[in-house]
VOGU-3710 file (C-alpha; in Angstrom, 3 decimals, decimal comma):
1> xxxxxxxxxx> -63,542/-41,309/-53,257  -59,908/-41,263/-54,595  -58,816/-43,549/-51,724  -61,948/-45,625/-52,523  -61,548/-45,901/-56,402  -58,331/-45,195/-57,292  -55,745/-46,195/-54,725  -53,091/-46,956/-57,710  -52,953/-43,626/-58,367  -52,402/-42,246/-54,649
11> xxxxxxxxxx> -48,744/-40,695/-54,104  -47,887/-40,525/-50,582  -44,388/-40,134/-49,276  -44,797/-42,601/-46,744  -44,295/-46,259/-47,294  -47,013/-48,394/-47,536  -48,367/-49,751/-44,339  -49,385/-53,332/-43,069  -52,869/-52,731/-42,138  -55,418/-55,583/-41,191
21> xxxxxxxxxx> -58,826/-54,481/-42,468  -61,232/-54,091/-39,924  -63,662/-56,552/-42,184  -63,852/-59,936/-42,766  -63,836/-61,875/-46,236  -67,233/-63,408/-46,253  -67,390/-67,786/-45,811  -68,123/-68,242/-49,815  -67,120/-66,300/-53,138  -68,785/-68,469/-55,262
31> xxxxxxxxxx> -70,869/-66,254/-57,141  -68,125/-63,442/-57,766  -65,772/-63,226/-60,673  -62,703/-61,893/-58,974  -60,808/-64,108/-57,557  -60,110/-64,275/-53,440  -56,493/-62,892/-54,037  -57,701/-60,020/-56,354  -60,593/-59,312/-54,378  -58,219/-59,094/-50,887
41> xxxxxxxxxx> -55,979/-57,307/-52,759  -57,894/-54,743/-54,154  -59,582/-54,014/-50,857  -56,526/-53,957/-48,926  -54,963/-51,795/-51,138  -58,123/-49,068/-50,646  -58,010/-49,529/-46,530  -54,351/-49,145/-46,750  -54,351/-46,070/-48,603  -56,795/-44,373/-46,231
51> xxxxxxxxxx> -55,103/-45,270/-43,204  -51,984/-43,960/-44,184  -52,952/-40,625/-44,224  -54,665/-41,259/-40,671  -52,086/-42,696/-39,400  -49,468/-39,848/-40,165  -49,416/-36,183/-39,970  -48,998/-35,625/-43,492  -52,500/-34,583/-45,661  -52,791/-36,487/-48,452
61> xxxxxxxxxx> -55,234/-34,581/-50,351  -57,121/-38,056/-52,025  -57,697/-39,199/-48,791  -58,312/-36,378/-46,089  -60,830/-34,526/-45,062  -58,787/-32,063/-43,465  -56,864/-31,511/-46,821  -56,536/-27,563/-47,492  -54,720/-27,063/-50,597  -52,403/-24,490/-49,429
71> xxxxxxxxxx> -52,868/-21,747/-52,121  -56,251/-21,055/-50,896  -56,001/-18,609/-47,933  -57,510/-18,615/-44,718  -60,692/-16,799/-43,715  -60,281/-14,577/-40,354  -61,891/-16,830/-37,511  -63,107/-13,941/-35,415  -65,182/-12,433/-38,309  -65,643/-15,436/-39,763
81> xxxxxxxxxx> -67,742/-16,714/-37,060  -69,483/-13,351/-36,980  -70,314/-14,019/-40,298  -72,403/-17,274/-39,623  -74,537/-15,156/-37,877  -75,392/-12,079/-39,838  -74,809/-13,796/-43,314  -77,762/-15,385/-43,409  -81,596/-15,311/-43,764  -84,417/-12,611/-42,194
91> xxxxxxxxxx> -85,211/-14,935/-39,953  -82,427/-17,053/-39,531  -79,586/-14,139/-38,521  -78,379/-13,864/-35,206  -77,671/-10,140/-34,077  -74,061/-9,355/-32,195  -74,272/-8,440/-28,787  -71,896/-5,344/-27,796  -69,065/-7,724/-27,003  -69,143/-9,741/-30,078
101> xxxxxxxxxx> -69,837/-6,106/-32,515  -66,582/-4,883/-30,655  -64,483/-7,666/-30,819  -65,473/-7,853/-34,912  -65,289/-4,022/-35,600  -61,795/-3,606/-33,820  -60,491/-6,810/-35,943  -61,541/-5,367/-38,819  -59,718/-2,074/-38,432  -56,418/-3,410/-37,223
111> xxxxxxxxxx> -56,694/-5,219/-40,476  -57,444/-2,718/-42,966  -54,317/-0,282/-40,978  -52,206/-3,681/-41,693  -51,479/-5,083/-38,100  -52,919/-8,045/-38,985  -50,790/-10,182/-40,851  -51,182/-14,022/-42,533  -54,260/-15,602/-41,780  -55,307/-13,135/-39,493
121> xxxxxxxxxx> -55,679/-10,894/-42,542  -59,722/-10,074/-42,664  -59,500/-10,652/-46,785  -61,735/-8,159/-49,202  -64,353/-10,988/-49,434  -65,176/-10,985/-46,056  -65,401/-6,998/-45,131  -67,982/-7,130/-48,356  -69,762/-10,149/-46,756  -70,162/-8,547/-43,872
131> xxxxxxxxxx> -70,973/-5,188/-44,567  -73,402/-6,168/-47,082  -74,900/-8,229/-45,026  -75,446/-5,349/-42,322  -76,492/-3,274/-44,924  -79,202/-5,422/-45,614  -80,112/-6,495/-42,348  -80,457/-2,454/-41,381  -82,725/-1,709/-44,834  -84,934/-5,312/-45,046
141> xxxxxxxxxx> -85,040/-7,459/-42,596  -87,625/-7,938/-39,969  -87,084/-5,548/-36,523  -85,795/-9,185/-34,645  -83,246/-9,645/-37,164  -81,946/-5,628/-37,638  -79,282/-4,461/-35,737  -78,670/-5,161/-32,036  -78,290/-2,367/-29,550  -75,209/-3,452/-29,086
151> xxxxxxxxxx> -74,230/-3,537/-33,130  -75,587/-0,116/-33,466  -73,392/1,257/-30,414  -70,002/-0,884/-31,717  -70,377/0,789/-35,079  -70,942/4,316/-34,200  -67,930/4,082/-32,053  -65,845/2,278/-35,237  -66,717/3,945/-38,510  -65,647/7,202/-38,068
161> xxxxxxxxxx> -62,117/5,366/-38,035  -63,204/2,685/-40,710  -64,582/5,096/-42,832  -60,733/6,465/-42,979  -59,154/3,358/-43,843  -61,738/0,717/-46,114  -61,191/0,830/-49,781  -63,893/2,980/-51,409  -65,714/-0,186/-52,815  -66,595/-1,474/-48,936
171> xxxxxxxxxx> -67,892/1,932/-48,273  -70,541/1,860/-50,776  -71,473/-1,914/-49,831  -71,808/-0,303/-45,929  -73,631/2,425/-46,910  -74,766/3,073/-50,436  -77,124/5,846/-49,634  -75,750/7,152/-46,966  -79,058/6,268/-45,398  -77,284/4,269/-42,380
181> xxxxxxxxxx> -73,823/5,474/-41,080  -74,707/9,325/-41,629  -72,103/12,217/-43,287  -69,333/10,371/-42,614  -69,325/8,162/-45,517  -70,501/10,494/-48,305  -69,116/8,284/-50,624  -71,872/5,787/-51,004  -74,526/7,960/-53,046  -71,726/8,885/-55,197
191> xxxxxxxxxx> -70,099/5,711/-56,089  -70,432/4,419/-60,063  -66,822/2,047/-60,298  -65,264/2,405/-63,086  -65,795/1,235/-66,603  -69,747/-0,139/-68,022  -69,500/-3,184/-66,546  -68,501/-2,381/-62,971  -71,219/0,701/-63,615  -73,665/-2,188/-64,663
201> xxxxxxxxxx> -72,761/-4,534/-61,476  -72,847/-1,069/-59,164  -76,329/-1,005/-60,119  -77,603/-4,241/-59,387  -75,908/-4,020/-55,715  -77,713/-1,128/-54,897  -80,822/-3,415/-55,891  -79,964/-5,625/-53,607  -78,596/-3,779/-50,861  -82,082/-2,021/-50,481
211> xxxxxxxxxx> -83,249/-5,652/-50,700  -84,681/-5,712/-53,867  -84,431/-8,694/-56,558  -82,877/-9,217/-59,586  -83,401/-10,611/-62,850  -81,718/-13,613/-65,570  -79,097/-10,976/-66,881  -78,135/-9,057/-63,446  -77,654/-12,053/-61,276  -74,463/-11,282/-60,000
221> xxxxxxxxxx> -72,911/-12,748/-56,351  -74,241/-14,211/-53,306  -77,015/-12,214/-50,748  -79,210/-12,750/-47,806  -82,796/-11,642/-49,948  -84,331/-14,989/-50,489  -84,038/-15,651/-53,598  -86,413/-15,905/-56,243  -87,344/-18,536/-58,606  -86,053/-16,068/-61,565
231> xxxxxxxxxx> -83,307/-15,505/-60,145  -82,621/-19,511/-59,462  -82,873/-19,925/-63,007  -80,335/-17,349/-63,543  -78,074/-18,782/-61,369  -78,520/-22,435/-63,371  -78,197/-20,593/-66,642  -75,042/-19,122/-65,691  -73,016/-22,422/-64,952  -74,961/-24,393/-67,894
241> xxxxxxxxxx> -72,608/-26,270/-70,810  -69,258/-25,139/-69,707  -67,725/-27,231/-72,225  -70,691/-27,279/-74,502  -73,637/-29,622/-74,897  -73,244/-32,439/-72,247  -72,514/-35,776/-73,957  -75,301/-38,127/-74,301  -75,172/-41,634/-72,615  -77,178/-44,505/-74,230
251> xxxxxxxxxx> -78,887/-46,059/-71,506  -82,331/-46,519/-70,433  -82,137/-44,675/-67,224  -80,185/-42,160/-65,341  -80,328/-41,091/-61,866  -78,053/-37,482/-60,697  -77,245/-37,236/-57,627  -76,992/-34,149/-56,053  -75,655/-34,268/-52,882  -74,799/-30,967/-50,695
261> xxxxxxxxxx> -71,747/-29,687/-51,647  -70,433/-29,013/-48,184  -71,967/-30,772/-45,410  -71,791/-33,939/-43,339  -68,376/-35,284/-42,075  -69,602/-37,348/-39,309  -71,796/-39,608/-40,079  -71,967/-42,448/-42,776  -72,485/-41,814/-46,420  -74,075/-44,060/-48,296
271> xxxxxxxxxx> -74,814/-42,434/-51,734  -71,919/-44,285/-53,512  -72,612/-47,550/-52,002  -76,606/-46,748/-53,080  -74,775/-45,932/-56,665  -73,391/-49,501/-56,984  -76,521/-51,136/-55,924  -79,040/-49,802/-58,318  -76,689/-50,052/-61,293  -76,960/-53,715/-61,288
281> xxxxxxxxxx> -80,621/-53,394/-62,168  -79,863/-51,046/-64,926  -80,333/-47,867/-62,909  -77,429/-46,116/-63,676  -76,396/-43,218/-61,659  -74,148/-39,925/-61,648  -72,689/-38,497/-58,471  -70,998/-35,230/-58,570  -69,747/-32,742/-55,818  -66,666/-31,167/-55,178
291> xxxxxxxxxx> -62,972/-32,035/-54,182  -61,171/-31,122/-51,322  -64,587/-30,137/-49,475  -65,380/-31,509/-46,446  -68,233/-33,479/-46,973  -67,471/-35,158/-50,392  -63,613/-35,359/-49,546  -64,260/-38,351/-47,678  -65,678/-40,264/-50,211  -64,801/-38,822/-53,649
301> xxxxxxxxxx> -62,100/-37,541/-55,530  -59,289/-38,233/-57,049  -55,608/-36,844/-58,397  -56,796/-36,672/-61,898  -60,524/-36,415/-62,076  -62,999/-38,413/-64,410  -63,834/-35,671/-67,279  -67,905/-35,750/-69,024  -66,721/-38,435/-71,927  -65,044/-41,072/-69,546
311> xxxxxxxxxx> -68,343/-40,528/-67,175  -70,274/-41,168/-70,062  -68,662/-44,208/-70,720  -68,511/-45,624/-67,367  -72,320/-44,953/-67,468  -72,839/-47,392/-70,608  -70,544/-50,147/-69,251  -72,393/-53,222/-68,238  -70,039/-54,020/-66,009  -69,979/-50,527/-64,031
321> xxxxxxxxxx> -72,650/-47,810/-64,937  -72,505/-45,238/-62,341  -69,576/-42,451/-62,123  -68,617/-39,471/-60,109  -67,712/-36,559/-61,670  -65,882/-33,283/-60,049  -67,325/-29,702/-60,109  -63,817/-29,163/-61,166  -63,687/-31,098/-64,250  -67,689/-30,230/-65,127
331> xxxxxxxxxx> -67,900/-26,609/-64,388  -64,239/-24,861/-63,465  -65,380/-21,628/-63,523  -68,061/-22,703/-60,580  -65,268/-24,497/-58,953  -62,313/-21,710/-59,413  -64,954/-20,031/-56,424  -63,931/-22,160/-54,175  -62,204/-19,526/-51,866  -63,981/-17,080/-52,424
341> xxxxxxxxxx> -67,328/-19,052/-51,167  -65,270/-20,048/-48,218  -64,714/-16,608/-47,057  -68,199/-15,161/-47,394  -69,423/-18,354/-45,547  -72,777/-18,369/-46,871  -73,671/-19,019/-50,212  -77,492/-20,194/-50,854  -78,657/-19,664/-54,619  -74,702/-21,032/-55,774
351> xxxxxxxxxx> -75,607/-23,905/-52,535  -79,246/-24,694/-54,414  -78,392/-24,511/-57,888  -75,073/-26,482/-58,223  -77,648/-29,545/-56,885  -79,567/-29,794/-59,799  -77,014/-30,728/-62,856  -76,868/-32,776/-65,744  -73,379/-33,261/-66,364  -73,856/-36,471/-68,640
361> xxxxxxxxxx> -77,610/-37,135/-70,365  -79,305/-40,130/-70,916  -80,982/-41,235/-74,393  -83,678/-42,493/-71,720  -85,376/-41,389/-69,043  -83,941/-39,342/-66,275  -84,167/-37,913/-62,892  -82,851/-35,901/-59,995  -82,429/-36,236/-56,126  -81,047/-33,693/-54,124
371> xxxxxxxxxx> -81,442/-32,870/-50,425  -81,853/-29,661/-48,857  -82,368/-28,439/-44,764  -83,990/-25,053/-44,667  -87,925/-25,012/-44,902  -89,026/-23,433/-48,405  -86,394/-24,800/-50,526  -88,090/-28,344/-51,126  -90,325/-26,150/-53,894  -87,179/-24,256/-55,252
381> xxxxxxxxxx> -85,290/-27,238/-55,997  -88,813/-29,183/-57,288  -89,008/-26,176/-59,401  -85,567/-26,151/-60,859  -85,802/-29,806/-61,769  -88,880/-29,825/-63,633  -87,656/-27,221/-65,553  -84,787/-29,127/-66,564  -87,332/-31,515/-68,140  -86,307/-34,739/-66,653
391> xxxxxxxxxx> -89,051/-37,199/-65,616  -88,820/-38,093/-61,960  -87,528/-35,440/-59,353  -87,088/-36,397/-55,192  -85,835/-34,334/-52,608  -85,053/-35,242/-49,468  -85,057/-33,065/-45,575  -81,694/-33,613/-44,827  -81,224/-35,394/-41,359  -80,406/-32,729/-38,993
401> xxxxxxxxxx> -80,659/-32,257/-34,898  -80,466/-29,907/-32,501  -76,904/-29,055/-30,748  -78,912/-30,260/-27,522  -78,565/-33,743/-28,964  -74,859/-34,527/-29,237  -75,057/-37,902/-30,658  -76,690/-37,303/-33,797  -75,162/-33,197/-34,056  -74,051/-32,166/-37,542
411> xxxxxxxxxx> -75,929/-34,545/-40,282  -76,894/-31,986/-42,217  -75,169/-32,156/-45,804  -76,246/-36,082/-46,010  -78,501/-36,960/-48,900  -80,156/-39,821/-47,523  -82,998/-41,531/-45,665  -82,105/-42,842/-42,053  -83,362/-45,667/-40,322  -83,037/-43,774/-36,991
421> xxxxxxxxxx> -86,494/-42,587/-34,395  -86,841/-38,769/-34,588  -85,191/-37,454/-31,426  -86,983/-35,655/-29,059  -84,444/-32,979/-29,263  -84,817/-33,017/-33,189  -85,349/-29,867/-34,704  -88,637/-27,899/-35,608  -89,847/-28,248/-39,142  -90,433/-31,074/-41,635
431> xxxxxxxxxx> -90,099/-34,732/-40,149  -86,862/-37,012/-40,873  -87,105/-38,972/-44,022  -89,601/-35,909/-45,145  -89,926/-36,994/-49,445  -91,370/-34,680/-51,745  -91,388/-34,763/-55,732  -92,632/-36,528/-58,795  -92,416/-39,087/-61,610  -93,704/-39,420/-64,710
441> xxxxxxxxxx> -96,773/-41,376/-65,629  -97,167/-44,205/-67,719  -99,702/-42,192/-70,305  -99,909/-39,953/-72,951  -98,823/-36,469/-72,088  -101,303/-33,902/-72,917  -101,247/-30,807/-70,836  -97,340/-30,928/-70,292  -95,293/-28,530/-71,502  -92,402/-30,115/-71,934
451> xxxxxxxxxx> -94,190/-33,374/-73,272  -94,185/-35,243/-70,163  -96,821/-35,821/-67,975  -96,093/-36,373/-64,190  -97,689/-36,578/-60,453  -96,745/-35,185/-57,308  -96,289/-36,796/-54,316  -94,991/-36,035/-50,874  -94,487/-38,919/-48,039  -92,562/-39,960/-44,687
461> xxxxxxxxxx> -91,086/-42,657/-44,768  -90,957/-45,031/-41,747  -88,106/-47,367/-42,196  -89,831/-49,387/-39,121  -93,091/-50,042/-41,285  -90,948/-51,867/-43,854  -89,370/-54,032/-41,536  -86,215/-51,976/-40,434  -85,321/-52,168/-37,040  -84,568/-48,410/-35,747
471> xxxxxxxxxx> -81,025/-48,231/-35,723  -79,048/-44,907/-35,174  -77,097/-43,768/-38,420  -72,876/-45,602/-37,966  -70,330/-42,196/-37,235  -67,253/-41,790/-38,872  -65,898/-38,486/-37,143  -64,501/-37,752/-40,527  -62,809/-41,021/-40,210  -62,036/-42,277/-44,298
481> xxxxxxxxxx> -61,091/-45,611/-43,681  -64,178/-45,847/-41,079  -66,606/-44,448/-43,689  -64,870/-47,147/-46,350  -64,831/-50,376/-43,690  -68,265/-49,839/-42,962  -69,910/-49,265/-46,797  -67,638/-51,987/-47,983  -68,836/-54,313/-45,024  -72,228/-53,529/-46,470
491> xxxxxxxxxx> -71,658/-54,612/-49,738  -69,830/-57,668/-48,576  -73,235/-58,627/-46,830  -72,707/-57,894/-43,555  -76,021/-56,785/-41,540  -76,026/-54,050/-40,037  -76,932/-50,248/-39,587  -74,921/-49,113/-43,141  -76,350/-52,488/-44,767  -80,180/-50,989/-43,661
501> xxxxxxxxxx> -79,268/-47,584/-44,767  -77,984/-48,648/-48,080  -81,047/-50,748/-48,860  -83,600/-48,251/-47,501  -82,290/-45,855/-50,073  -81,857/-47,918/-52,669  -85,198/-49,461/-53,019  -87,442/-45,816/-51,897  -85,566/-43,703/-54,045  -86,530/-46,835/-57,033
511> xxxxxxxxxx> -90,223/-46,958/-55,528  -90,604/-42,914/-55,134  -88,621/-41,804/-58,783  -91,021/-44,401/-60,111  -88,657/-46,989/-61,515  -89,375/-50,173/-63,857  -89,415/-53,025/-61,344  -90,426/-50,829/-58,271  -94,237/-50,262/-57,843  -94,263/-52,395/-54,903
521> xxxxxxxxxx> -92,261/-51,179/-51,949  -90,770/-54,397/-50,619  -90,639/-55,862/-54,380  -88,080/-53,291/-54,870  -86,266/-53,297/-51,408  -86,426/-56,948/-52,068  -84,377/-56,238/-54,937  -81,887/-53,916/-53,516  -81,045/-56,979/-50,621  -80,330/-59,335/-53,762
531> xxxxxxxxxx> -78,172/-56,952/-55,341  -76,148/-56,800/-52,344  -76,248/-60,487/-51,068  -75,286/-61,902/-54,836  -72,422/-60,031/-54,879  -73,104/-57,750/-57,784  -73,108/-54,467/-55,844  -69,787/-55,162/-54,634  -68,494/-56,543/-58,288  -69,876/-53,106/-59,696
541> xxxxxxxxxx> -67,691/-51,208/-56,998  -64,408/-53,293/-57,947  -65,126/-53,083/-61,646  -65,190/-49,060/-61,489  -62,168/-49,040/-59,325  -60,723/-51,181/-61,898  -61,775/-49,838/-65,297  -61,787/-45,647/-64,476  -57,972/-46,277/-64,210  -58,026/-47,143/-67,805
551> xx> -60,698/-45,485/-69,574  -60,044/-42,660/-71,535
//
């Protein structure tokens, strides 16, 4: 977002380049306060910045998604990818064959005996990923998920040598009872840690290990069990008021957006472009996500992020009121994990909860959207948001196909509605543009506990059936400047694909979150087209580019 919002601030050691942008000033700016130069200007100066960094081989961190900040190791590759598999769910883990068990056993030894060196190194976070996760699999998952011939044969050949070599710590996480690898690794039953709090955590792993659950107080790292709605509310307990009670915007509305924290890089997001529509009709809204991830890299960021008082007052200006704010300004301790969640690959309760925030409040009403992918977690997230008390919650199946169908592969992580036909090829489960939720009503609470009274609802939404021709989503291919052109284009008025999308998600999310203004479907698409073709949503964009520079 950095390269969207705040190119002034960019510092790149190479000059600036004479880029055309790919988009054309529209025939009139009659109805827009900044003038043709500024306007040109100001947009050249965000295309510019973006393309620098593709056209170059240096990573400017504002502007790439391929930034890695370079004190943050790398994970091994080999048992990284092993990881994908057996770090996951009971049903959706993928047992090693013999080859692959092999290949990941004998890494891991020449590790631990130091011949691997750099960022071949297999680092402490992954040998407890994946021995806890084998753990697991061997004491709770379902027989099609357990251990593979082939694992079972690799690590009877291996751990007699591990067993010589792994810090005493991995040995318990492989084998806390010594219920799986036998005699050889004694140590398991045995093992305490040292001091009441590693005694306390020691505990709670052999809980899980055995694949048991855990409650508000003993919540204590990432696992495979399914989590359970106690232990979701742990997880949002632990991370709430960092920096104490959030500040308190006064506005009539507020919408957080939740978007995956990790996720889509090839495809078009829209959510910021949605942002600067809706304000203009007084629906202010709060992005937040994290930098120098790949998803939200391409969009947002920035050298020296917007901290919860200069959201808050970016949220009351008329002239703006939406803002992104960075896990790493909001919640640092959450963010300081960002290696660590890197090297154990999978991370679902930290994945869920971190979606469902209130960084900034509103003095009026307020909701939530989020998306999520894997069946079961529509009701976890519902869950966590009514319990948060706001009045209006939507989630959203993120948009994701099957590797058969290579053009729309890898839009999971996008928190929006697509104007694109299923595929054929699309995978099993809920439909695309699946909506579940609820608003509040417009009546007197009385059985509410928290003193407001809402419905449920769950829909699909057709884009066709309100008069959007089917239209597959625009690719980037973690392209910045392509992901800017195109929501710019948009916003400039240009029809088109990322014009639909924008729309379609700014008027359903108003119609489904139950917004002033919004009963009627196309009355509030309707509106979301004016916002766009007056200018405003594109004035809203330049004014936060303009005024987060200089807020304090």
């Amino acid at each position: 977002m950095e390269a969207l919002l705040y190119s002034e601030r960019i510092i790149s050691p190479i000059p600036p380049l004479r880029i055309k942008p790919a988009i054309s000033p529209p025939k009139t700016f009659l109805q827009f306060p900044f003038s043709l130069k500024k306007r040109g200007r100001l947009i050249k100066s965000v295309l510019d910045s973006a393309a620098i960094d593709e056209l170059s081989g240096i990573r400017n961190p504002a502007v790439s998604t391929s930034y890695r900040n370079p004190r943050i190791s790398r994970p091994n590759q080999t048992v990284l990818e092993a990881q994908t598999k057996v770090c996951t769910g009971p049903t959706q883990t993928r047992p090693l064959n013999a080859e692959q068990a092999f290949k990941v056993l004998d890494t891991i030894l020449k590790s631990v005996k130091g011949e691997l060196k750099d960022e071949e190194e297999v680092s402490n976070a992954q040998l407890g990923a994946f021995f806890a996760a084998m753990t697991i699999r061997s004491n709770a998952f379902p027989e099609p998920t357990q251990w593979s011939e082939g694992e079972r044969r690799a690590m009877t050949y291996f751990w007699p040598h591990l067993v010589r070599v792994l810090p005493p710590d991995i040995i318990f996480l492989a084998d806390p009872e010594q219920s799986i690898m036998g005699v050889s690794s004694s140590i398991g039953p045995r093992f305490v840690g040292n001091g009441t709090s590693e005694m306390r955590l020691v505990g709670a792993l052999r809980e899980v290990l055995a694949g048991g659950h855990l409650g508000y107080e003993e919540v204590q790292g990432q696992r495979m069990n399914r989590e359970t709605d106690r232990e979701l509310k742990a997880y949002c307990l632990a991370f709430d008021e960092e920096h104490g009670p959030a500040p308190v915007a006064d506005i009539r509305s507020l919408t957080h957006y939740g978007e995956p924290y990790d996720g889509n890089t090839r495809f078009f997001r829209s959510t910021l472009f949605v942002a600067a529509v809706r304000s203009c009709y007084g629906e202010s809204c709060l992005l937040h996500g994290r930098h120098y991830r790949r998803a939200n890299a391409e969009i947002h960021g920035r050298k020296h992020a917007l901290n919860l008082h200069t959201g808050k007052k970016l949220l009351e200006d008329e002239d703006v009121g939406f803002a992104y704010i960075s896990q790493r300004e909001a919640q640092p301790s959450l963010y300081s994990l960002i290696e660590l969640r890197e090297h154990i690959k999978k991370r679902p309760p930290l994945a869920t909860t971190e979606k469902v925030q209130q960084f900034v409040r509103a003095k009026g009403k307020e909701a939530i959207v989020a998306g999520f992918y894997h069946g079961g977690y529509e009701e976890s997230l519902l869950m966590l948001m009514r319990r948060r008390g706001v009045h209006s919650g939507l989630v959203v199946k993120e948009d994701v196909c099957s590797s058969m169908d290579l053009r729309f592969q890898g839009e999971e992580g996008a928190l929006s509605m697509t104007t694109r036909l299923k595929s054929p090829n699309a995978s099993n489960g809920l439909p695309v543009n699946y909506c579940s939720g609820f608003r509040s009503l417009n009546v007197t609470p009385t059985a509410a506990a928290d003193g407001v009274s809402r419905e449920s609802f769950n829909i699909v939404v057709n884009a066709s059936d309100y008069g959007f021709e089917p239209s597959d989503t625009p690719r980037t291919d973690r392209s910045v400047t392509r992901n800017i052109e195109l929501g710019l284009a948009a916003l400039r008025g240009e029809k088109g694909p990322a014009y639909d999308r924008i729309v379609l998600n700014a008027g359903m999310v108003d119609h489904l979150l139950g917004c002033d203004g919004a009963q009627d479907v196309s009355s509030a698409l309707d509106r979301a087209r004016e916002a766009i073709d007056s200018g405003k949503a594109l004035n809203r964009l330049l004014s936060y580019i303009k005024k987060s520079n200089k807020v304090t």
